[in-house]
N, CA and C atoms as a LAMMPS dump frame, in Angstrom:
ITEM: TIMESTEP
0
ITEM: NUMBER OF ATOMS
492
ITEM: BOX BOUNDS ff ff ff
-5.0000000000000000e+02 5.0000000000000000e+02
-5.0000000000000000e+02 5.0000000000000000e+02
-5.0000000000000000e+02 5.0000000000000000e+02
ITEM: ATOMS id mol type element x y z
1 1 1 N -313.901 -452.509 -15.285
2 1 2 C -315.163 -453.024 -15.769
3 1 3 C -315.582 -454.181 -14.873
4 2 1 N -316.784 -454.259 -14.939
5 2 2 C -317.767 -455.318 -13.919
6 2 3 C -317.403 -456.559 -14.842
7 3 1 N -316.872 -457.759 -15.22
8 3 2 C -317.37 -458.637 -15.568
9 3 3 C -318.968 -459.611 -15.504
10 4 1 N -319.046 -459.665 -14.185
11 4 2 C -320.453 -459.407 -13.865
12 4 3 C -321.555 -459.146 -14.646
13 5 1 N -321.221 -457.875 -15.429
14 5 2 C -322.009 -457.423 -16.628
15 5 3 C -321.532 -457.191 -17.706
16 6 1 N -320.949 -458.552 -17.87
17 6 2 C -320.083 -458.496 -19.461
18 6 3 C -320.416 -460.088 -20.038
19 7 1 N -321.084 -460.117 -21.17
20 7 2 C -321.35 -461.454 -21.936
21 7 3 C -320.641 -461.421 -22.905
22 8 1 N -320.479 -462.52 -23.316
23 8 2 C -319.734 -462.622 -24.901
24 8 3 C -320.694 -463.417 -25.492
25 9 1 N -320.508 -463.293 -27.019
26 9 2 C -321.289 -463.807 -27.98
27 9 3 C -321.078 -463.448 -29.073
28 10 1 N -321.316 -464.361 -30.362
29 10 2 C -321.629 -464.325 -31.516
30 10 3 C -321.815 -465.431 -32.389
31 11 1 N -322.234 -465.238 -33.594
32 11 2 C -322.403 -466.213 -34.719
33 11 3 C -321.84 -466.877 -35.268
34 12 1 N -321.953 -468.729 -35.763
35 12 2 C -320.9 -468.937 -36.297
36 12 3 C -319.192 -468.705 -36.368
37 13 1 N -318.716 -468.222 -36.671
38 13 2 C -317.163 -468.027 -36.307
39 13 3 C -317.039 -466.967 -35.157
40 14 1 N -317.971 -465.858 -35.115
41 14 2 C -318.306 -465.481 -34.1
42 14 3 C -318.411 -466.456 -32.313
43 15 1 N -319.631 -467 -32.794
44 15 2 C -319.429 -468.172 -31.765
45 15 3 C -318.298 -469.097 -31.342
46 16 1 N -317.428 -469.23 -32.585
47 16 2 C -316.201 -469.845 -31.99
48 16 3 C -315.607 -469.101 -31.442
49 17 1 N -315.078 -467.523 -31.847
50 17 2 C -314.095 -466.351 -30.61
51 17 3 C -314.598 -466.501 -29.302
52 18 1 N -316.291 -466.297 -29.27
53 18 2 C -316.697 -466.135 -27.986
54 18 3 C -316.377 -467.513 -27.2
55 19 1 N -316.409 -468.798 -27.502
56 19 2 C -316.237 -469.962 -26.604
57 19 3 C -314.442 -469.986 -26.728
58 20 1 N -313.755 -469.652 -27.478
59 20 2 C -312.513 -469.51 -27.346
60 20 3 C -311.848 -468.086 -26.197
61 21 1 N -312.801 -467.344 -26.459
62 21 2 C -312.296 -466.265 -25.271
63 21 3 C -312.17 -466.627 -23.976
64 22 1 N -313.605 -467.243 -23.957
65 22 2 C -313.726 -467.991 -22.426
66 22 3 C -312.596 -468.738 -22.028
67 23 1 N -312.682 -469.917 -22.425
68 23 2 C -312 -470.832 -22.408
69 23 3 C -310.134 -470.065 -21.745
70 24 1 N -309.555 -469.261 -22.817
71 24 2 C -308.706 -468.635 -22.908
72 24 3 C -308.592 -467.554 -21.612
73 25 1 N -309.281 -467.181 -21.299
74 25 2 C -309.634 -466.644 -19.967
75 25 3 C -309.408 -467.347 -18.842
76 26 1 N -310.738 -468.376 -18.651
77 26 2 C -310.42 -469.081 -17.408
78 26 3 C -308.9 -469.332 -17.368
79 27 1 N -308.439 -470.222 -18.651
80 27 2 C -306.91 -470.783 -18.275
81 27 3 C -305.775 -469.774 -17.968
82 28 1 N -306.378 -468.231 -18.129
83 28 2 C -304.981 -467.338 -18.064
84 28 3 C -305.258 -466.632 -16.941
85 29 1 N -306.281 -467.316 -16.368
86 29 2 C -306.775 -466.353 -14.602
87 29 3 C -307.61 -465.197 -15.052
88 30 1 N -308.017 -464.707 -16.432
89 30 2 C -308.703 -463.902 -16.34
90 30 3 C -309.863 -463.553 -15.718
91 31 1 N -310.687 -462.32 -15.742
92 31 2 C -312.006 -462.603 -15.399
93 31 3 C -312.408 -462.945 -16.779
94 32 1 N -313.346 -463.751 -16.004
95 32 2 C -314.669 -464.262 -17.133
96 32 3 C -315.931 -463.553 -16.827
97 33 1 N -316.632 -463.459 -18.537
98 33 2 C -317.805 -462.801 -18.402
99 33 3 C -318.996 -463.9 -17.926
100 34 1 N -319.78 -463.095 -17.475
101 34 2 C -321.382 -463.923 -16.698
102 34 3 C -321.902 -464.661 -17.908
103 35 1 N -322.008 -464.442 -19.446
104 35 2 C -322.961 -465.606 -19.856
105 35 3 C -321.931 -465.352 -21.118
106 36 1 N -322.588 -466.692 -22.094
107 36 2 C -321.917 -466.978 -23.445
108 36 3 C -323.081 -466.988 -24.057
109 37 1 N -323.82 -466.554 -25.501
110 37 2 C -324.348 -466.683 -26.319
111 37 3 C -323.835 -467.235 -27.443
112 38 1 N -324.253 -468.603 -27.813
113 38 2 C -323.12 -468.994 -28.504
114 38 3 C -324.367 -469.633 -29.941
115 39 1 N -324.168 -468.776 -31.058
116 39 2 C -325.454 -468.4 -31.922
117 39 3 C -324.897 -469.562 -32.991
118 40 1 N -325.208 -471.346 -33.782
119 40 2 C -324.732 -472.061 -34.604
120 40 3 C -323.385 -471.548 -34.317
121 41 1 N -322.546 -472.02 -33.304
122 41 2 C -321.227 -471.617 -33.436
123 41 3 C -320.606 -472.991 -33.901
124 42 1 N -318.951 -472.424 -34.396
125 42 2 C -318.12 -473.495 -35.281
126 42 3 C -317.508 -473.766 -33.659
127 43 1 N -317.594 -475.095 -33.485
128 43 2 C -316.621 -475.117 -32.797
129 43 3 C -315.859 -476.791 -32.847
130 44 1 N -316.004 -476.895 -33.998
131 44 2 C -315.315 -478.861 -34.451
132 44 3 C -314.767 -478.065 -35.885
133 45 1 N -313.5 -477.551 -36.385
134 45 2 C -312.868 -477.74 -37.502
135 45 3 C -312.559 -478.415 -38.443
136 46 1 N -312.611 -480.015 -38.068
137 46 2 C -312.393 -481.31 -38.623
138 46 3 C -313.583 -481.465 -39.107
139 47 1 N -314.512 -480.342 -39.203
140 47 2 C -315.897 -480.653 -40.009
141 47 3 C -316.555 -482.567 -39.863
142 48 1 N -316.222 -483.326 -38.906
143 48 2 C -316.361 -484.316 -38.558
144 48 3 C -318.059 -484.547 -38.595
145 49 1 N -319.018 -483.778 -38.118
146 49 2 C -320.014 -483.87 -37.815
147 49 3 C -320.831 -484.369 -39.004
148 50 1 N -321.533 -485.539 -38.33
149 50 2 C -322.67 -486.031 -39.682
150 50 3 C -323.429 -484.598 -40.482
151 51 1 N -324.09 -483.412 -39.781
152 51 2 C -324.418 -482.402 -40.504
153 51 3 C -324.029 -481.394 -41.145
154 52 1 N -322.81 -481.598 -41.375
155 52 2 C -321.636 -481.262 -42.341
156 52 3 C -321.782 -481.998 -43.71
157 53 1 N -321.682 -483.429 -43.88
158 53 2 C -322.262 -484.162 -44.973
159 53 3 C -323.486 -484.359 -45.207
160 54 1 N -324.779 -484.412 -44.374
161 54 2 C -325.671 -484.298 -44.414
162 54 3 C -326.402 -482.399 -45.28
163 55 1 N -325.842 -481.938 -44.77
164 55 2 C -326.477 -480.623 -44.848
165 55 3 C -325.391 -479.598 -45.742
166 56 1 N -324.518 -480.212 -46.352
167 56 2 C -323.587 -479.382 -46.691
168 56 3 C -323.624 -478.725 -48.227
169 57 1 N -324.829 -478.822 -48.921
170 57 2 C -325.466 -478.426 -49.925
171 57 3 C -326.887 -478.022 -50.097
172 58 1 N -327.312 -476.74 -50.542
173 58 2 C -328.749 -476.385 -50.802
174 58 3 C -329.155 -475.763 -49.433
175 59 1 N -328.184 -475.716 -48.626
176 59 2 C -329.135 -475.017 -47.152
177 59 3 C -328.394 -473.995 -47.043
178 60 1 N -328.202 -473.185 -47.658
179 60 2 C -327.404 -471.274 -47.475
180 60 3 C -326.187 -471.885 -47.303
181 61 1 N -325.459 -472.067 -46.086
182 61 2 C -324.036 -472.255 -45.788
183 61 3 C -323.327 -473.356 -46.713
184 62 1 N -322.523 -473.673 -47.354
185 62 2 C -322.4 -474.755 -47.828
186 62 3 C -321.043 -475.325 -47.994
187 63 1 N -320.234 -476.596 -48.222
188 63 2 C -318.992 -477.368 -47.729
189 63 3 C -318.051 -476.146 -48.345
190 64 1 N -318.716 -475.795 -49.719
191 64 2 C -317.662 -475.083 -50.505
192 64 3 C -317.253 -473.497 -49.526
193 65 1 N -318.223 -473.028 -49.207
194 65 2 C -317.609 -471.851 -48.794
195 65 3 C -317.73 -472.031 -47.073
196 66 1 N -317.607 -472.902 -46.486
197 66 2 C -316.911 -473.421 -45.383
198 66 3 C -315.703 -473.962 -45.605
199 67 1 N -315.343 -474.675 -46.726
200 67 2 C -314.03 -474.434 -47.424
201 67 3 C -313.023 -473.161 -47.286
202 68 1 N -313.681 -472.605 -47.727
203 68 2 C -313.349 -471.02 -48.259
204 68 3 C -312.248 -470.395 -46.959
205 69 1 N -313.965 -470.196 -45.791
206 69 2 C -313.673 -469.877 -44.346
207 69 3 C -312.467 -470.342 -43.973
208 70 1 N -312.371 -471.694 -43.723
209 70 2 C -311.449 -472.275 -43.129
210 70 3 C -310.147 -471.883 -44.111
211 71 1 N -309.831 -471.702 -45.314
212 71 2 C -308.728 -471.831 -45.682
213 71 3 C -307.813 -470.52 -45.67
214 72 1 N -309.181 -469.182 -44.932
215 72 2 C -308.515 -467.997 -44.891
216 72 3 C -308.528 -467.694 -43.169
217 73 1 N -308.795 -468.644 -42.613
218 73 2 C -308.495 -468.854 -41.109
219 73 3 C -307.492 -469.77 -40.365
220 74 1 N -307.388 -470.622 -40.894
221 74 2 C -306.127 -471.367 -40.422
222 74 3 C -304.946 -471.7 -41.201
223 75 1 N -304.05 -471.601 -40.524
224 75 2 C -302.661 -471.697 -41.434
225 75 3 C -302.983 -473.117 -41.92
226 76 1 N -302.098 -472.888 -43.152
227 76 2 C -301.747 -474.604 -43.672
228 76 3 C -300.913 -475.535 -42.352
229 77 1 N -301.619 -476.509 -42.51
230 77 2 C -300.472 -477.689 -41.381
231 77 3 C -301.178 -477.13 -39.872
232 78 1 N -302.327 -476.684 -39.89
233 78 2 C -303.105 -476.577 -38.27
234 78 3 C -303.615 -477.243 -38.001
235 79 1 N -302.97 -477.855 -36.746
236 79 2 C -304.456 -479.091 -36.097
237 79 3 C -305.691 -478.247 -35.749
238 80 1 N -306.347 -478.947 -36.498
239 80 2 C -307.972 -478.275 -36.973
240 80 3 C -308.647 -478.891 -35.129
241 81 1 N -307.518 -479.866 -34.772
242 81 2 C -308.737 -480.265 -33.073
243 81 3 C -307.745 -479.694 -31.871
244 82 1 N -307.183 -478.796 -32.235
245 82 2 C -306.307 -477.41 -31.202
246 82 3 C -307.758 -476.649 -30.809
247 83 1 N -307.875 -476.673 -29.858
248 83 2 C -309.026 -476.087 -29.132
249 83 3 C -309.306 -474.259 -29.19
250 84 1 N -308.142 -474.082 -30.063
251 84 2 C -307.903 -472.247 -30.283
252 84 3 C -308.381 -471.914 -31.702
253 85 1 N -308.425 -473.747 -32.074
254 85 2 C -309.516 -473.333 -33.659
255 85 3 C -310.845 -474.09 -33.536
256 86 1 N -310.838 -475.469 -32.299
257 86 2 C -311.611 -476.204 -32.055
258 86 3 C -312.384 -476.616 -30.733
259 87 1 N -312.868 -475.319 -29.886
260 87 2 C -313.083 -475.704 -28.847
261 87 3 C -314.219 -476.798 -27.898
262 88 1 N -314.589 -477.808 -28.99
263 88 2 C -314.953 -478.262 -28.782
264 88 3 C -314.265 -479.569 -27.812
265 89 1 N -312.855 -479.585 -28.479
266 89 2 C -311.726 -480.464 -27.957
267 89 3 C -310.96 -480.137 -27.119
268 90 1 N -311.503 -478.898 -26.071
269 90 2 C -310.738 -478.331 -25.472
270 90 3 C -310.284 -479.451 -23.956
271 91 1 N -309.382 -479.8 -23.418
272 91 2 C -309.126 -480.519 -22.419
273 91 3 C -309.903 -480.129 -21.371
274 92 1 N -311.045 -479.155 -20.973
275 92 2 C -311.837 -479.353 -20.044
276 92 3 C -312.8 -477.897 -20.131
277 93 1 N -313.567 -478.213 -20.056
278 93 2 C -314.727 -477.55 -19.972
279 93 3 C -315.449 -476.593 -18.934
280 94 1 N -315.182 -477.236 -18.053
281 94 2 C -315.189 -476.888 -16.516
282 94 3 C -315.325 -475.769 -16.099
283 95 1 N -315.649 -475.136 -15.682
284 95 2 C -315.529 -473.293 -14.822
285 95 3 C -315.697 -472.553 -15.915
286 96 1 N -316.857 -472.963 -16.806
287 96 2 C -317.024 -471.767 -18.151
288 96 3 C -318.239 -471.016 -17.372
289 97 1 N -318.258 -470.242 -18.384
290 97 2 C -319.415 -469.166 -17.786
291 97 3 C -320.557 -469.77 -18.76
292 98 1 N -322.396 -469.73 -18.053
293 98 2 C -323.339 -470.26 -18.65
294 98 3 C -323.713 -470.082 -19.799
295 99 1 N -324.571 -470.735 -20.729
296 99 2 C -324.49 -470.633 -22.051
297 99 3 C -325.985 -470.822 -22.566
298 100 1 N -326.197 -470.134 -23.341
299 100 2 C -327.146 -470.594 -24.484
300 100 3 C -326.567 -470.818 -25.852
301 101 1 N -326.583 -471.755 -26.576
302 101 2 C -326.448 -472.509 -27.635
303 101 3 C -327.422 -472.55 -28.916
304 102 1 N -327.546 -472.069 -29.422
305 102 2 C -328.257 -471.557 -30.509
306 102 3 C -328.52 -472.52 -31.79
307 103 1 N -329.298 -473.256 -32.282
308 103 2 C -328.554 -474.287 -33.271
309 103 3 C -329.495 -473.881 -34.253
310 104 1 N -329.593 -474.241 -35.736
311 104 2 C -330.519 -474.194 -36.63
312 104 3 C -330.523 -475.741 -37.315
313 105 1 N -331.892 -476.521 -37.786
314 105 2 C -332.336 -477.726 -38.231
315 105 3 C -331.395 -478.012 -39.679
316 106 1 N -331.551 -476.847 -40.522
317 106 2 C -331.044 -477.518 -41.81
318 106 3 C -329.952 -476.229 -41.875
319 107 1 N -328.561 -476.685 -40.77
320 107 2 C -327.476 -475.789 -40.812
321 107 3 C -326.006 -476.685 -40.88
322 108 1 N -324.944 -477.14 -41.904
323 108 2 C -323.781 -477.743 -41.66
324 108 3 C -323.537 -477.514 -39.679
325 109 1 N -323.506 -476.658 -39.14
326 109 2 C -322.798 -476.238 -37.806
327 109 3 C -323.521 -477.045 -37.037
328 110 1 N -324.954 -477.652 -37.228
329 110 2 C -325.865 -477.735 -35.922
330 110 3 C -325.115 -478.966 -35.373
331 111 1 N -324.652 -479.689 -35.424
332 111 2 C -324.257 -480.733 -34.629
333 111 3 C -323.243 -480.702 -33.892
334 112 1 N -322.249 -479.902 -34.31
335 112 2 C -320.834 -479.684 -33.645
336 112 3 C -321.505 -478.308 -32.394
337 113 1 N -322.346 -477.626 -33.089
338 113 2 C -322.88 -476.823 -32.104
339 113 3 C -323.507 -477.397 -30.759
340 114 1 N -324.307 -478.695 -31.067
341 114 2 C -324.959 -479.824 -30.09
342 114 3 C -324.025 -480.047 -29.138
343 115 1 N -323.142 -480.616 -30.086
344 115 2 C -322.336 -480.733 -29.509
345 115 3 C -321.232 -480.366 -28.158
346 116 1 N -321.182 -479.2 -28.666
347 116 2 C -320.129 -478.381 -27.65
348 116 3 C -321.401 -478.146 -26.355
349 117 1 N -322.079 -477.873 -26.508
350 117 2 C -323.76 -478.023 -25.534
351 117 3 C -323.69 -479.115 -24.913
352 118 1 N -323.645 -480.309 -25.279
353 118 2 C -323.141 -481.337 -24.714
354 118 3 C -321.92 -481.486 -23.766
355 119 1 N -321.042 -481.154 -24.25
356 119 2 C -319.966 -481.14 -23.808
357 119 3 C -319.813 -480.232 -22.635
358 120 1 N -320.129 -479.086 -22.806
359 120 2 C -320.403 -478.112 -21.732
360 120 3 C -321.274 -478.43 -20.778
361 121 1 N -322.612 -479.303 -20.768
362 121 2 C -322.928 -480.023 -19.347
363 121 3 C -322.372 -480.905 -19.065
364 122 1 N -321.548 -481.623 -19.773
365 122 2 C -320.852 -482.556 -19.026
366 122 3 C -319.894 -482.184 -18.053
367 123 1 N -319.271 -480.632 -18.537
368 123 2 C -318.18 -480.638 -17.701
369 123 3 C -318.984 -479.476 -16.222
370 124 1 N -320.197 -479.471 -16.238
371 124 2 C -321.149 -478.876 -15.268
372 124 3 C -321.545 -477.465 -15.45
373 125 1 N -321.031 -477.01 -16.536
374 125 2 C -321.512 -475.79 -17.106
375 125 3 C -322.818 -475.825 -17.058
376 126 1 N -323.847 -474.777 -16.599
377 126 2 C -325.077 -474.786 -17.067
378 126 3 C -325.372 -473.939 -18.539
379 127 1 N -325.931 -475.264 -19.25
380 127 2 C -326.214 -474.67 -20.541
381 127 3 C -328.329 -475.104 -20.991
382 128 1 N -328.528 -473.626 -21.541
383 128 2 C -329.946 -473.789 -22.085
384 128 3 C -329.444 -473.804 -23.822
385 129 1 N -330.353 -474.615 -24.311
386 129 2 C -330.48 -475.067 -25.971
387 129 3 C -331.611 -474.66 -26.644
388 130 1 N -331.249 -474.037 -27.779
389 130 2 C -332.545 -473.884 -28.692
390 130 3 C -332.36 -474.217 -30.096
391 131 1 N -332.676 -475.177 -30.551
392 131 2 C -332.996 -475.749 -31.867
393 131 3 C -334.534 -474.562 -32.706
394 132 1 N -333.718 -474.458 -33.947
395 132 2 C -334.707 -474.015 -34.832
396 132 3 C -335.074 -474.659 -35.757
397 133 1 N -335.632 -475.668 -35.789
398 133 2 C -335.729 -477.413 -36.826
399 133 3 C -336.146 -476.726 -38.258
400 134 1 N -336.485 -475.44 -38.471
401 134 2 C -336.485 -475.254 -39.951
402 134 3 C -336.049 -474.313 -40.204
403 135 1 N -335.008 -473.671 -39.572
404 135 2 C -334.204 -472.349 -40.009
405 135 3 C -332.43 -473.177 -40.956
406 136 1 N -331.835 -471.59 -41.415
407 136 2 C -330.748 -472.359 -41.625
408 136 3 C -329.684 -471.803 -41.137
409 137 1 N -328.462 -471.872 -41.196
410 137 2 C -327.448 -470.976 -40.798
411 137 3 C -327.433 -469.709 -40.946
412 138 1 N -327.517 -468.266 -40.232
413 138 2 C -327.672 -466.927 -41.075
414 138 3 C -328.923 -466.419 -40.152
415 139 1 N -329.978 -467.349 -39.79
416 139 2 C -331.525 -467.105 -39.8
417 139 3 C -331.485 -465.673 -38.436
418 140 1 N -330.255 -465.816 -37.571
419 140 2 C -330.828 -464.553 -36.857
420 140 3 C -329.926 -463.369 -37.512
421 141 1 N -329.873 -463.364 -38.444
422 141 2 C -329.897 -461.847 -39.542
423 141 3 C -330.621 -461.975 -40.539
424 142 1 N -331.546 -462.795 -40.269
425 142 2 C -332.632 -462.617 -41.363
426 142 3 C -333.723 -461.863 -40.56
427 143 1 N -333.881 -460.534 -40.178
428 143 2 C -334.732 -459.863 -39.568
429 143 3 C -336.193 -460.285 -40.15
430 144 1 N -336.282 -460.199 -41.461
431 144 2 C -337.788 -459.908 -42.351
432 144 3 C -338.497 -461.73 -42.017
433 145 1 N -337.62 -462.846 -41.547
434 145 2 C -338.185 -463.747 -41.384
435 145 3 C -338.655 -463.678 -40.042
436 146 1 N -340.308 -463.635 -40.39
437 146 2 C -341.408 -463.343 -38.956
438 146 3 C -340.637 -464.692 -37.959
439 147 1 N -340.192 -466.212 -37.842
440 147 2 C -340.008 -466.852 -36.928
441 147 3 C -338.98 -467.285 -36.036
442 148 1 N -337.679 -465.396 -36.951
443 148 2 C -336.981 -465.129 -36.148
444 148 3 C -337.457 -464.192 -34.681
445 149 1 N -338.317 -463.909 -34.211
446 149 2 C -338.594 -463.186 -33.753
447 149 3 C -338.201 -463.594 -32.635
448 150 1 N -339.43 -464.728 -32.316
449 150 2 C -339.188 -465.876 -31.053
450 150 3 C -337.823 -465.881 -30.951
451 151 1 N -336.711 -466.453 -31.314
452 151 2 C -335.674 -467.16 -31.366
453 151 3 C -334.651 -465.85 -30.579
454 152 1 N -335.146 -464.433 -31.674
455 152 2 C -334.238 -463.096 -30.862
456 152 3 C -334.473 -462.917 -29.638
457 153 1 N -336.134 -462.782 -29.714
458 153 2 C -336.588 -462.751 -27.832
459 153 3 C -335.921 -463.904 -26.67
460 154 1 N -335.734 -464.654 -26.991
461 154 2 C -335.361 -465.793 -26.648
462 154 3 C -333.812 -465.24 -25.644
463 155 1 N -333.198 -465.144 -26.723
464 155 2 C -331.571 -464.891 -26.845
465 155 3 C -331.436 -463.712 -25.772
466 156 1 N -332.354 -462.97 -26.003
467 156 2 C -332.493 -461.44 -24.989
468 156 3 C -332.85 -461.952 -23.644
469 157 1 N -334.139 -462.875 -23.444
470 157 2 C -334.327 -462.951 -22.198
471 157 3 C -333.215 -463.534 -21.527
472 158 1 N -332.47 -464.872 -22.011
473 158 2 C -331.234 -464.544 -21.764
474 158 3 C -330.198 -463.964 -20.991
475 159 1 N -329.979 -463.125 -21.567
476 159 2 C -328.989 -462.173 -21.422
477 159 3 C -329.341 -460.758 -20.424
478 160 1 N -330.897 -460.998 -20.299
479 160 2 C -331.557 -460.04 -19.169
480 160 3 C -331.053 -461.156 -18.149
481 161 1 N -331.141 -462.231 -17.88
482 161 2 C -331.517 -463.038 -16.562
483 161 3 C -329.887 -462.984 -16.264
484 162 1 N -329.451 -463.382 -17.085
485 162 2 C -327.706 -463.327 -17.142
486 162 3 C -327.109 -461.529 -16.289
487 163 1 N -327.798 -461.005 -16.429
488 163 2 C -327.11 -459.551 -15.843
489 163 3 C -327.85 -459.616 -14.873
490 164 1 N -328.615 -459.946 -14.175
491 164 2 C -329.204 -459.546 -12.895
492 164 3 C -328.476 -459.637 -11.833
């Protein structure tokens, strides 16, 4: 297979495999794929982020069943900032493949998601960002909401420019 023409991506915990694959890649000599779509991904476990307490009730996703998640994903006694549950803390960033970052306004994830966006230009990754300031966690499987539309097109053009 071409890596070349291989992206990774997904949602939320989704988004954490895909920035954990990478990551896990570069360090094992693998090939890495050409782009990351990385859609409100988890990638801070320590739920640390102000929009975790901020947002962690009444907006779809909520502390309790991010609770839930986490307690049927990580063993008891896991450092929640091990970069294989938290790649946000990963010791370097460096030589990832490019990214779009996906965030939603009233979502627990959006900040740790900022975050790792952050983090990923710092370490010279080129990363593009898209904030949806009134969507919530979920919003790109909400097909029937008309102002997902933009946000899908978005994600596609993307991933066209990414394979060329």
């Amino acid at each position: 297979m071409d890596p070349a023409r291989i992206a990774v991506g997904g949602d939320s915990a989704g988004g954490n495999l895909a920035a954990v694959t990478c990551i896990a890649e570069r360090d094992g000599g693998g090939a890495l794929p050409c782009f990351q779509l990385l859609i409100y991904p988890a990638t801070d476990m320590t739920r640390a982020q102000p929009s975790h307490r901020a947002l962690g009730k009444g907006f779809f996703l909520e502390t309790e069943t991010i609770d839930w998640f986490l307690d049927h994903y990580l063993p008891p006694g896991t450092d929640r900032r091990q970069w294989r549950a938290s790649p946000l803390f990963a010791e370097s960033l460096e030589g990832l493949p490019p990214a779009l970052v996906v965030t939603a306004g009233f979502d627990p994830l959006r900040d740790e998601g900022e975050a790792y966006a952050a983090a990923l230009q710092a370490a010279g990754v080129t990363v593009s960002e898209l904030r949806e300031p009134a969507l919530v966690h979920g919003f790109v499987n909400m097909a029937l909401i008309r102002s997902t539309a933009a946000s899908r097109e978005a994600m596609g053009a993307q991933l066209r420019r990414a394979f060329r």
